[in-house]
C-alpha distance (Angstrom), angle and dihedral (degrees) to the residues before:
residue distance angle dihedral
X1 . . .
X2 3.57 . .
X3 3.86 135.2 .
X4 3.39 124.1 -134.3
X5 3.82 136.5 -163.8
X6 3.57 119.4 -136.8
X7 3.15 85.3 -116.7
X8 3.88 87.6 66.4
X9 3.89 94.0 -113.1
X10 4.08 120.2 126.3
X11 3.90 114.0 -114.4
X12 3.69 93.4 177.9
X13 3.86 149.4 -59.6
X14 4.14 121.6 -77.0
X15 3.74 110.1 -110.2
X16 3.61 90.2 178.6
X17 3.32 148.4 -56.9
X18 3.76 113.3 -71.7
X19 4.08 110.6 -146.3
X20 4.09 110.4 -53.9
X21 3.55 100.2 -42.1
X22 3.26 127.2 43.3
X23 3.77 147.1 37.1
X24 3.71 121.8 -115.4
X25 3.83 118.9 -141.0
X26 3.42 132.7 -136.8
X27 3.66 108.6 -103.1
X28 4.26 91.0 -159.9
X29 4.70 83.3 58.7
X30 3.59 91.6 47.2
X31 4.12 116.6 92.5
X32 4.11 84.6 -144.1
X33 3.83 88.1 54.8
X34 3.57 85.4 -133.9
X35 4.05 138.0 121.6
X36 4.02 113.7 -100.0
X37 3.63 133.3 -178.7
X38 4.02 130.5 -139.8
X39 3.85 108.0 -161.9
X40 4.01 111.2 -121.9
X41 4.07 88.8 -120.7
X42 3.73 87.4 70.7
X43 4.12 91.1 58.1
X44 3.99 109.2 113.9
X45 3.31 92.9 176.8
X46 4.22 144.9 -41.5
X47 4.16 116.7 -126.6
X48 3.80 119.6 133.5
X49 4.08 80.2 -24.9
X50 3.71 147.1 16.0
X51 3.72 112.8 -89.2
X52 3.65 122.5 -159.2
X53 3.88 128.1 -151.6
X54 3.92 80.6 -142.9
X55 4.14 129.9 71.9
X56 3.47 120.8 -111.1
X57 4.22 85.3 -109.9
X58 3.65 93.0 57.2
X59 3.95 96.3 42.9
X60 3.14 91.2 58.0
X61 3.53 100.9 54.9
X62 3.58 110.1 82.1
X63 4.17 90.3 50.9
């Protein structure tokens, strides 16, 4: 499942959920080739994809 900016650009792909807060990334979707984590408070909502309240810019950030 995808992750999505609210800016509509892809951060990365779930791998799974990593204990009760956060979202594990795909390491083989990521540029770096390695794991990152989006904190559950940044979830907007979950359809077809994983929507952050954040952009793609600022998600990125803090890896």
């Amino acid at each position: 499942m995808d992750v999505i900016g609210s800016d509509g650009v892809k951060i990365g792909t779930v791998d799974h959920l990593d204990g009760s807060d956060k979202i594990k990334l795909t390491k083989s979707a990521s540029p770096d080739g390695q794991h990152h984590y989006v904190p559950l408070a940044w979830v907007d909502h979950v359809d077809a994809h994983v929507h952050l309240t954040k952009t793609s810019a600022d998600a990125k950030v803090g890896w």
